[in-house]
PQR file of N, CA, C, O and H, with PARSE charges and radii, in Angstrom:
ATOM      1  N   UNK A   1     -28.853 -48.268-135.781 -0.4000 1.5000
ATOM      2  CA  UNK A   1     -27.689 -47.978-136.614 -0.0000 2.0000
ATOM      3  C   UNK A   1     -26.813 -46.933-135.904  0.5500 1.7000
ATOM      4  O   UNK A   1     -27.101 -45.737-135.953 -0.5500 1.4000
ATOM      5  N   UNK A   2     -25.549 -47.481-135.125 -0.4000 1.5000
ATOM      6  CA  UNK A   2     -25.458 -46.203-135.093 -0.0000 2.0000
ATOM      7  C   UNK A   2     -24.576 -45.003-135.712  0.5500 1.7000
ATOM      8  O   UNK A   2     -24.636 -43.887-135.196 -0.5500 1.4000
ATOM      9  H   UNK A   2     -25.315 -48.453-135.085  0.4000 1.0000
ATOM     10  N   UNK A   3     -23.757 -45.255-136.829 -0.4000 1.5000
ATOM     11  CA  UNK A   3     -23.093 -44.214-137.784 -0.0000 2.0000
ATOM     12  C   UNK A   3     -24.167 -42.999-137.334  0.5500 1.7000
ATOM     13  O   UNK A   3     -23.693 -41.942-136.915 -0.5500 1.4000
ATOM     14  H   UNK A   3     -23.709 -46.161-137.249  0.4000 1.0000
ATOM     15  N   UNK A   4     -26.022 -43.221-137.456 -0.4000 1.5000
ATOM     16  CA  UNK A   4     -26.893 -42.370-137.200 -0.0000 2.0000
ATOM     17  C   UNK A   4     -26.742 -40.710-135.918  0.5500 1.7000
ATOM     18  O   UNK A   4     -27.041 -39.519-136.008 -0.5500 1.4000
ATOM     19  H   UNK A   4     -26.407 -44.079-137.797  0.4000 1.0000
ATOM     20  N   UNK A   5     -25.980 -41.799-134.626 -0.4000 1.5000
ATOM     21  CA  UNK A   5     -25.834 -41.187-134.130 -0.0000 2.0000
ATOM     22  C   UNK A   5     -24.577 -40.174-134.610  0.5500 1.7000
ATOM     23  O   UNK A   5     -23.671 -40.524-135.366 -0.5500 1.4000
ATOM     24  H   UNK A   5     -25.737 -42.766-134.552  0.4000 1.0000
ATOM     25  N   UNK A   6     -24.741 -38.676-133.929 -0.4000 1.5000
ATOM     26  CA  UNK A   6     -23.637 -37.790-134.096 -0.0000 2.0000
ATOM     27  C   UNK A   6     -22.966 -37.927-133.109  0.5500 1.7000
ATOM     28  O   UNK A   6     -21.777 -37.730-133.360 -0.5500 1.4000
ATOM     29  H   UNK A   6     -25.477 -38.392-133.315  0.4000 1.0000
ATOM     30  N   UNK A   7     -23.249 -38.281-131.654 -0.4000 1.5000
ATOM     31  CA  UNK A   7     -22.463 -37.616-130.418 -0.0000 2.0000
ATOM     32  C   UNK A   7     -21.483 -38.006-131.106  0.5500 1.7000
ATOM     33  O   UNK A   7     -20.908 -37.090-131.695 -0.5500 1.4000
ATOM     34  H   UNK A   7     -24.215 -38.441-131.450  0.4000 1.0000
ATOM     35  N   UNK A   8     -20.902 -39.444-131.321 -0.4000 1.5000
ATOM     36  CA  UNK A   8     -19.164 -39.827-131.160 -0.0000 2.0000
ATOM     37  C   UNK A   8     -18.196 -39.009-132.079  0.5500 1.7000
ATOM     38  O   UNK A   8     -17.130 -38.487-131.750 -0.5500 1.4000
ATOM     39  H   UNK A   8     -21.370 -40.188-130.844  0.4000 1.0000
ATOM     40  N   UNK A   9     -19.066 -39.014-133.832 -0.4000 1.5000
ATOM     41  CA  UNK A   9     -17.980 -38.318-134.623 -0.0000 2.0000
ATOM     42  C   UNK A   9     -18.588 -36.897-134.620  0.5500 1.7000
ATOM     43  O   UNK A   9     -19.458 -37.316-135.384 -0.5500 1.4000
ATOM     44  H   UNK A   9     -19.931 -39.437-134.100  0.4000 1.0000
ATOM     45  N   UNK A  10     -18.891 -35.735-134.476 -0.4000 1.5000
ATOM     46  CA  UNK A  10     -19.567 -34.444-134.612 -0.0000 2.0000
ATOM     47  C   UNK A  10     -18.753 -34.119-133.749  0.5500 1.7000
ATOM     48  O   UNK A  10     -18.410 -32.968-134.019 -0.5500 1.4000
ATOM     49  H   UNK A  10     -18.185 -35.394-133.856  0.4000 1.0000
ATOM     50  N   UNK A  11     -17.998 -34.635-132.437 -0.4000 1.5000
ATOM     51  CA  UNK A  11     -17.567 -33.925-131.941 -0.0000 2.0000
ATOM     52  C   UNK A  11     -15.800 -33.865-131.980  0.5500 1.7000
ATOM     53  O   UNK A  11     -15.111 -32.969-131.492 -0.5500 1.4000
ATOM     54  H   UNK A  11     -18.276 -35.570-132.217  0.4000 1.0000
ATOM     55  N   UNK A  12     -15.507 -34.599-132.415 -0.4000 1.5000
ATOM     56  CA  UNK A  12     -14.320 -34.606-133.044 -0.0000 2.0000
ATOM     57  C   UNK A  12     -14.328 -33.929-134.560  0.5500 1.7000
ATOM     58  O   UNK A  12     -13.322 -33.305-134.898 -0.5500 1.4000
ATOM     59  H   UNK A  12     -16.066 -35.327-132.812  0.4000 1.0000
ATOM     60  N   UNK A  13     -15.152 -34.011-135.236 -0.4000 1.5000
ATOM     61  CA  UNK A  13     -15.033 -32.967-136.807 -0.0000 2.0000
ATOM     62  C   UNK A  13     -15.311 -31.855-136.355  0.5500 1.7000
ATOM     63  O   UNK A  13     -15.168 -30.825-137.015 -0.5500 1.4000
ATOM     64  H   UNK A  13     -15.969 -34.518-134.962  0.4000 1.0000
ATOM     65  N   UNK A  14     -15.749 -31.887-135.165 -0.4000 1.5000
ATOM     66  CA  UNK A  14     -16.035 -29.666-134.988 -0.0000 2.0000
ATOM     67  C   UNK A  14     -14.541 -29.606-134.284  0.5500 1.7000
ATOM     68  O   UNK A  14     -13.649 -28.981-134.857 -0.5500 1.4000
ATOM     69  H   UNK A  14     -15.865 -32.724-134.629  0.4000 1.0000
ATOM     70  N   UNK A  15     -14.352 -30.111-133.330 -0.4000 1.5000
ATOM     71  CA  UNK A  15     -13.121 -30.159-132.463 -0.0000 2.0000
ATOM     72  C   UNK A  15     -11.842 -29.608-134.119  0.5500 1.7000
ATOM     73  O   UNK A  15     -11.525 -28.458-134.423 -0.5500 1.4000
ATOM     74  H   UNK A  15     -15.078 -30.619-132.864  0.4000 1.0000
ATOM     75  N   UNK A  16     -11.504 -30.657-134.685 -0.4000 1.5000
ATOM     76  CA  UNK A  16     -10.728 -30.474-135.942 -0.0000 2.0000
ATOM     77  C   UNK A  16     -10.929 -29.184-136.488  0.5500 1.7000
ATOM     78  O   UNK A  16     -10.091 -28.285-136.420 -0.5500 1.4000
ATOM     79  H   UNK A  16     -11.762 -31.591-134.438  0.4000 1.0000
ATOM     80  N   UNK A  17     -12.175 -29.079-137.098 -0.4000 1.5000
ATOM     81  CA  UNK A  17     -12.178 -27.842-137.731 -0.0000 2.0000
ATOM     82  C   UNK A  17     -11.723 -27.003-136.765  0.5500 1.7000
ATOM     83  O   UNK A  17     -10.614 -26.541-137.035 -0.5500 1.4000
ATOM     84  H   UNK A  17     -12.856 -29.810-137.154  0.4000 1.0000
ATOM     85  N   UNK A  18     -12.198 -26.635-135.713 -0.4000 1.5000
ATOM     86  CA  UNK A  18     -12.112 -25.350-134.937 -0.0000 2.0000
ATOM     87  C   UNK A  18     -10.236 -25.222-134.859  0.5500 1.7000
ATOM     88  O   UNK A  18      -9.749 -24.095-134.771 -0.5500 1.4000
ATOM     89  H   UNK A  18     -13.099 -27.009-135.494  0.4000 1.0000
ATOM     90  N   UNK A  19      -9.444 -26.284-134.895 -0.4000 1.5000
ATOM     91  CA  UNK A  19      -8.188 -26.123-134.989 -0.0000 2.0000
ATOM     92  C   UNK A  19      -7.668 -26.069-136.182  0.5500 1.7000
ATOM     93  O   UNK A  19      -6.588 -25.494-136.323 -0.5500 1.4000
ATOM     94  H   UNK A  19      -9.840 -27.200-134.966  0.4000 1.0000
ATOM     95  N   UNK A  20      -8.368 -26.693-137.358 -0.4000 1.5000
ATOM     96  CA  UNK A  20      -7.518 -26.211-138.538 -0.0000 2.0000
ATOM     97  C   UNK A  20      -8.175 -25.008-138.909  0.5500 1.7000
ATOM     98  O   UNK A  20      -7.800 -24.586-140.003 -0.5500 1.4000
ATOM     99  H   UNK A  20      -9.245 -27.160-137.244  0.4000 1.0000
ATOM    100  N   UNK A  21      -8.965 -24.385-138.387 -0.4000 1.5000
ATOM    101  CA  UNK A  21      -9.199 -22.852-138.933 -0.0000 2.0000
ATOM    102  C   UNK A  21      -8.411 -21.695-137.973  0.5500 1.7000
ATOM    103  O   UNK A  21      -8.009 -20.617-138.412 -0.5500 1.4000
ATOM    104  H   UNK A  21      -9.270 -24.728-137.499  0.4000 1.0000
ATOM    105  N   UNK A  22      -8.290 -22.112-136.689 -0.4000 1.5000
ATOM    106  CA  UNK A  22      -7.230 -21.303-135.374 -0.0000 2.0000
ATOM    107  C   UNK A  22      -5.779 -21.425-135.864  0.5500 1.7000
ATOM    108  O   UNK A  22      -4.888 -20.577-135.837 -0.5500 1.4000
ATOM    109  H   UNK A  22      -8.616 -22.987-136.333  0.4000 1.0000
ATOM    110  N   UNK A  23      -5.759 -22.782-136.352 -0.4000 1.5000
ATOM    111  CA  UNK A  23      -4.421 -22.666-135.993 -0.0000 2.0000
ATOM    112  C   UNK A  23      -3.505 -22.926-137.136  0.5500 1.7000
ATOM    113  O   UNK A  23      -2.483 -22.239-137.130 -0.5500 1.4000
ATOM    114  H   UNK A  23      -6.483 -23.471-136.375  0.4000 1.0000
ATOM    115  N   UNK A  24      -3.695 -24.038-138.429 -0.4000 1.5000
ATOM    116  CA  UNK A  24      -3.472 -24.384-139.596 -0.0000 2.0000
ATOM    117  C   UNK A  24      -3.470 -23.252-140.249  0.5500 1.7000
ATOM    118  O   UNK A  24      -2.385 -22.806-140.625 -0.5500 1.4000
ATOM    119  H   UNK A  24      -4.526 -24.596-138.434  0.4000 1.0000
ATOM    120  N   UNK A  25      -4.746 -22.507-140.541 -0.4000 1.5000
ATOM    121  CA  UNK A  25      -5.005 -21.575-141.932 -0.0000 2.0000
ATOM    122  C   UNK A  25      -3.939 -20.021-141.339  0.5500 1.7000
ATOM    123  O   UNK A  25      -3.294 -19.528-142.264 -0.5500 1.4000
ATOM    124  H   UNK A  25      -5.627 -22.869-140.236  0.4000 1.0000
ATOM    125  N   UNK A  26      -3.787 -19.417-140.153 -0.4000 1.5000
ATOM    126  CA  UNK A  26      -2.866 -18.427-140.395 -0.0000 2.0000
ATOM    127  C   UNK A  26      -1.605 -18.701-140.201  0.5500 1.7000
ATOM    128  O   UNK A  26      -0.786 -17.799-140.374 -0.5500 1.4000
ATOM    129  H   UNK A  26      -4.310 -19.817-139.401  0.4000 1.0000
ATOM    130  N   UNK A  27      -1.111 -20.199-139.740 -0.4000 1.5000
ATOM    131  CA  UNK A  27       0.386 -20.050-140.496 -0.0000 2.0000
ATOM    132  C   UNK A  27       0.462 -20.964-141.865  0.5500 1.7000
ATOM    133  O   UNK A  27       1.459 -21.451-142.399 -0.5500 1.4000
ATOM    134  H   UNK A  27      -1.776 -20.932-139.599  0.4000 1.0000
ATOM    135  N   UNK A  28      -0.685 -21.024-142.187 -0.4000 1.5000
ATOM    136  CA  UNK A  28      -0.758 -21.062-143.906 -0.0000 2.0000
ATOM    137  C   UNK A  28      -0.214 -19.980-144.467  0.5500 1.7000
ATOM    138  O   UNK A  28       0.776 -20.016-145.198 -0.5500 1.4000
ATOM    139  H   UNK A  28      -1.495 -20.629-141.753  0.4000 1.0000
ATOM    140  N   UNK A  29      -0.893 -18.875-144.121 -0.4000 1.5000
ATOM    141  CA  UNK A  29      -1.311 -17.543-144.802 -0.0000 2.0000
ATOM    142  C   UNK A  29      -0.511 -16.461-144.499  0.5500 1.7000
ATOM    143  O   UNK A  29      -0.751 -15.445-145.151 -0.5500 1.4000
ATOM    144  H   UNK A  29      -1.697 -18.845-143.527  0.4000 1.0000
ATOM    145  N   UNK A  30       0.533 -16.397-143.539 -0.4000 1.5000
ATOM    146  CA  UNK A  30       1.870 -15.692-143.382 -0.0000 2.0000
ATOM    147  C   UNK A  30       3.160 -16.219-144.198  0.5500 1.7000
ATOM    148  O   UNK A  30       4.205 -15.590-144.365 -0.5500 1.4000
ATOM    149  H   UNK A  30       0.728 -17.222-143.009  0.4000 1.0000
ATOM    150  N   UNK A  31       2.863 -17.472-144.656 -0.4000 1.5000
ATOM    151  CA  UNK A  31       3.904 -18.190-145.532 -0.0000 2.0000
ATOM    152  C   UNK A  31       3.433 -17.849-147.037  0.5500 1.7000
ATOM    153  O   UNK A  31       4.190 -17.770-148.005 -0.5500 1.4000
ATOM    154  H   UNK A  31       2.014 -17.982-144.521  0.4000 1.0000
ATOM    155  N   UNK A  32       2.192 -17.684-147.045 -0.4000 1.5000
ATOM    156  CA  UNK A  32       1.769 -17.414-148.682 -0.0000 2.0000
ATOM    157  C   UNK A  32       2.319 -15.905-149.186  0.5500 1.7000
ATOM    158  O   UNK A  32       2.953 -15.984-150.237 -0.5500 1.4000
ATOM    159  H   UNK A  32       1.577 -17.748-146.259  0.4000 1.0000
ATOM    160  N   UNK A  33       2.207 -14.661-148.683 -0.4000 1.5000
ATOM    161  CA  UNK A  33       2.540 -13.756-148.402 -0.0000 2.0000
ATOM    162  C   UNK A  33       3.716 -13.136-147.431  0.5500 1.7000
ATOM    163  O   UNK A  33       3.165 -12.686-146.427 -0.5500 1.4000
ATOM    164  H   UNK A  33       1.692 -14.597-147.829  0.4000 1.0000
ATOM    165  N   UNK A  34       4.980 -12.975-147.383 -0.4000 1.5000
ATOM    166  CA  UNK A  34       5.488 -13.257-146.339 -0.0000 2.0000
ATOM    167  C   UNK A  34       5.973 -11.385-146.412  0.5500 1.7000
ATOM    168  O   UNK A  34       6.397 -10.772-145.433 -0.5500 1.4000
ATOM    169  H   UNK A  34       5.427 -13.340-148.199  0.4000 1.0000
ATOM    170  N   UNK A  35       5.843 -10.995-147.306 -0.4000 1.5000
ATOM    171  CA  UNK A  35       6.035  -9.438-147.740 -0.0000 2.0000
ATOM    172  C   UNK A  35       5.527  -8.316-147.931  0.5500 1.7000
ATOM    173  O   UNK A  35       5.453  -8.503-149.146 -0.5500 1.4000
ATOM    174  H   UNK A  35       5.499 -11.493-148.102  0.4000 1.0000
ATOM    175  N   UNK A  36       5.168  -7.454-147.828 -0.4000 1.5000
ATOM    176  CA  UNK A  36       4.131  -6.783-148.432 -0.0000 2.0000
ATOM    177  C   UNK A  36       4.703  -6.113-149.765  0.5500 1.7000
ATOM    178  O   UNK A  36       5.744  -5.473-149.912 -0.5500 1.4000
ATOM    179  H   UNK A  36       5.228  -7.303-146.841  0.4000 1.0000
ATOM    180  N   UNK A  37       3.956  -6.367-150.465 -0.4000 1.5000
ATOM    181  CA  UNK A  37       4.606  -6.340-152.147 -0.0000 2.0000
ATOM    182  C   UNK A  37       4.375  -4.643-151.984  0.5500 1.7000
ATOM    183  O   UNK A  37       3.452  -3.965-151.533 -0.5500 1.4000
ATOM    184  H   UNK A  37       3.110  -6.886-150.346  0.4000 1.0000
ATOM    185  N   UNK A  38       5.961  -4.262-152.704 -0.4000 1.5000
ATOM    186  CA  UNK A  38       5.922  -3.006-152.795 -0.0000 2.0000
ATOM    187  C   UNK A  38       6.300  -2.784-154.495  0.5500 1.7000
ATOM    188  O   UNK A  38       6.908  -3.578-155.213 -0.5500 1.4000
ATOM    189  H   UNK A  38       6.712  -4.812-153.070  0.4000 1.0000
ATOM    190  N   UNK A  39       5.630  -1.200-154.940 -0.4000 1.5000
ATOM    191  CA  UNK A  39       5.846  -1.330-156.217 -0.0000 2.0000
ATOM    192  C   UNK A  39       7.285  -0.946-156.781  0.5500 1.7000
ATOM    193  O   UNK A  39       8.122  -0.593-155.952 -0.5500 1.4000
ATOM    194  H   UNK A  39       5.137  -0.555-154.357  0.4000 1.0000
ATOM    195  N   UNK A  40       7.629  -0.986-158.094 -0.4000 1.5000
ATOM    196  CA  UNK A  40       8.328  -1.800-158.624 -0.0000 2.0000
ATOM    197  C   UNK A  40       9.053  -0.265-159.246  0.5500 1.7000
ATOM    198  O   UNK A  40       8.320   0.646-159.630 -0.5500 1.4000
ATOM    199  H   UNK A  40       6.949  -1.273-158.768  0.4000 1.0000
ATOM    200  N   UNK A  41      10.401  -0.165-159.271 -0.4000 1.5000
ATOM    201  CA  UNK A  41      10.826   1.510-159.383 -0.0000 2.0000
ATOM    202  C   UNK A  41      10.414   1.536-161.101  0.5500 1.7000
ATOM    203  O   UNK A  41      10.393   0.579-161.875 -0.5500 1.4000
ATOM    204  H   UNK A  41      10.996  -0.905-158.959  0.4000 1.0000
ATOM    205  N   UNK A  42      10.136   2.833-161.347 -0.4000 1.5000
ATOM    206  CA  UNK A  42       9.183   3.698-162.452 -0.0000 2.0000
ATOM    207  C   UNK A  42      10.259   3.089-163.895  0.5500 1.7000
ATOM    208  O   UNK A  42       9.750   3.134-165.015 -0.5500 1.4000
ATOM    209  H   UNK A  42      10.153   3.611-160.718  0.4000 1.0000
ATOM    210  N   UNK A  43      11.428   2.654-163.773 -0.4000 1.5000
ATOM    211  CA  UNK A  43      12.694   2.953-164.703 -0.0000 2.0000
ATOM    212  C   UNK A  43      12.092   1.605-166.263  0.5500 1.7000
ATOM    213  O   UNK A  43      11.981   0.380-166.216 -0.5500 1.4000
ATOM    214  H   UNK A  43      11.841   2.617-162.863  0.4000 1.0000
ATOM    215  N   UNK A  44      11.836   2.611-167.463 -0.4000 1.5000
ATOM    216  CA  UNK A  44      11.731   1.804-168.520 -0.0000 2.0000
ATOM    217  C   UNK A  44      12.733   0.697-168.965  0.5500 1.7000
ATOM    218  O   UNK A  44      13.820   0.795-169.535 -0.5500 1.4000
ATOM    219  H   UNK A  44      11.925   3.606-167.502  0.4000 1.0000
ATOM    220  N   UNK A  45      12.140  -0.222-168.598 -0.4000 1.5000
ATOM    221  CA  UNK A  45      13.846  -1.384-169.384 -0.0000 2.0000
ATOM    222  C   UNK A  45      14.017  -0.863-170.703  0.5500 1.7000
ATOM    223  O   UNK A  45      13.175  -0.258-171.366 -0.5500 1.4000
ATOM    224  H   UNK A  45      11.257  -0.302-168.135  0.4000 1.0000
ATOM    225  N   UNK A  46      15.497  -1.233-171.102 -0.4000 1.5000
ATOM    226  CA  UNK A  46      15.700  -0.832-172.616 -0.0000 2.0000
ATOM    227  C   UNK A  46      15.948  -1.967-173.495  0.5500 1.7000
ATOM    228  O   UNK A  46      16.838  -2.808-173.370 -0.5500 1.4000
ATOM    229  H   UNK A  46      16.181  -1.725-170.563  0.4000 1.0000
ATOM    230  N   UNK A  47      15.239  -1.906-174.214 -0.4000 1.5000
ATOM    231  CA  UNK A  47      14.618  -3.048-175.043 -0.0000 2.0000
ATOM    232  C   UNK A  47      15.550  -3.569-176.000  0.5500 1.7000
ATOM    233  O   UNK A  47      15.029  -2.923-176.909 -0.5500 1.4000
ATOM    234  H   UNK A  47      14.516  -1.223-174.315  0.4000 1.0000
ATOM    235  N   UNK A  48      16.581  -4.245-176.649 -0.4000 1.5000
ATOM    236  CA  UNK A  48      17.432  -4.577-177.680 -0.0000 2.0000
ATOM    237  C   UNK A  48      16.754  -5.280-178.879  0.5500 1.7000
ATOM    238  O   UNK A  48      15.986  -6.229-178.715 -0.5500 1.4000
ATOM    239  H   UNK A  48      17.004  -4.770-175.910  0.4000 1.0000
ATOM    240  N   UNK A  49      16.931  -4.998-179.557 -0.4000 1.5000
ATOM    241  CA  UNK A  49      16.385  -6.228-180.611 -0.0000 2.0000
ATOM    242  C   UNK A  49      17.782  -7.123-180.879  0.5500 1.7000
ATOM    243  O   UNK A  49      18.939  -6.703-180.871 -0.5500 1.4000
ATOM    244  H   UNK A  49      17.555  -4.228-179.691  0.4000 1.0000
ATOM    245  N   UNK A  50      17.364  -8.323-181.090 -0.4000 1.5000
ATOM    246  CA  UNK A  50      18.306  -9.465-181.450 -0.0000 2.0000
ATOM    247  C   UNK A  50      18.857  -9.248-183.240  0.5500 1.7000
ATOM    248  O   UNK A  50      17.868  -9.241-183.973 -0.5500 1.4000
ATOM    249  H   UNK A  50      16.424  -8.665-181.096  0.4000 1.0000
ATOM    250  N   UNK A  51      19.983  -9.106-183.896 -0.4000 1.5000
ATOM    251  CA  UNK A  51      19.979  -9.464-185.157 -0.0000 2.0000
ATOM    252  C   UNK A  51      20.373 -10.928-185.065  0.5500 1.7000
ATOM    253  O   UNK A  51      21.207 -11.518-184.378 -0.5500 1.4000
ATOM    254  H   UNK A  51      20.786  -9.113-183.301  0.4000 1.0000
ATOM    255  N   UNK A  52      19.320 -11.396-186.171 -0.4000 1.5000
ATOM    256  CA  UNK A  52      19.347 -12.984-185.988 -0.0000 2.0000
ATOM    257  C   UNK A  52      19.839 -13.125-187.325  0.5500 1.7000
ATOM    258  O   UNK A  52      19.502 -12.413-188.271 -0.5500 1.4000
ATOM    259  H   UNK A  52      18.643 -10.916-186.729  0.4000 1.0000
ATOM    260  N   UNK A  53      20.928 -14.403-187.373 -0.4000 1.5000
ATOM    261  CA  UNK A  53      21.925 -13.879-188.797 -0.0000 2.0000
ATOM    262  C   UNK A  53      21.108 -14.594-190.334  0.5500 1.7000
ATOM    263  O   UNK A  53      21.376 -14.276-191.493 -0.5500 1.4000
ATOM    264  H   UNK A  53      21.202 -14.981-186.604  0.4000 1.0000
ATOM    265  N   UNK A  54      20.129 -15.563-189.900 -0.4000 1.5000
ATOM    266  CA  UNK A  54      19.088 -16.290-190.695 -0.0000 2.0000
ATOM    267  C   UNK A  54      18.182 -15.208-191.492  0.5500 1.7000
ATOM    268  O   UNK A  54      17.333 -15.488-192.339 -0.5500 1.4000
ATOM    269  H   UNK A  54      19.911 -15.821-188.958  0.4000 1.0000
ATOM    270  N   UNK A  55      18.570 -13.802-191.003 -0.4000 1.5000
ATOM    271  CA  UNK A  55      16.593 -12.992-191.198 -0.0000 2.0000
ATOM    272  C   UNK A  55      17.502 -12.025-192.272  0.5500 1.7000
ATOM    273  O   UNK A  55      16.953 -11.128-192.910 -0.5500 1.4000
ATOM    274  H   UNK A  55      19.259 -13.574-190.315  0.4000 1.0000
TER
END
């Protein structure tokens, strides 16, 4: 049988992986994040209430 054997496909699925983990996953991962999140200035929003003419 030979699917049994690995030589032919094992070395092409390691080959793959070893490039989608080099080379795929960090310009994944500079696009997911492209900023470094900075925080957000201290200033309370000011809140309105709506008069709703039904209430």
């Amino acid at each position: 049988m030979p699917q049994l054997n690995p030589s032919p496909w094992f070395t092409y699925l390691l080959f793959s992986w070893v490039a989608f983990s080099l080379i795929v996953v960090p310009k994944v991962l500079t696009h997911t994040f492209p900023e470094s999140l900075a925080p957000q200035a201290k200033q309370k929003s000011k809140t309105e209430f709506w008069n709703w003419p039904w209430s």
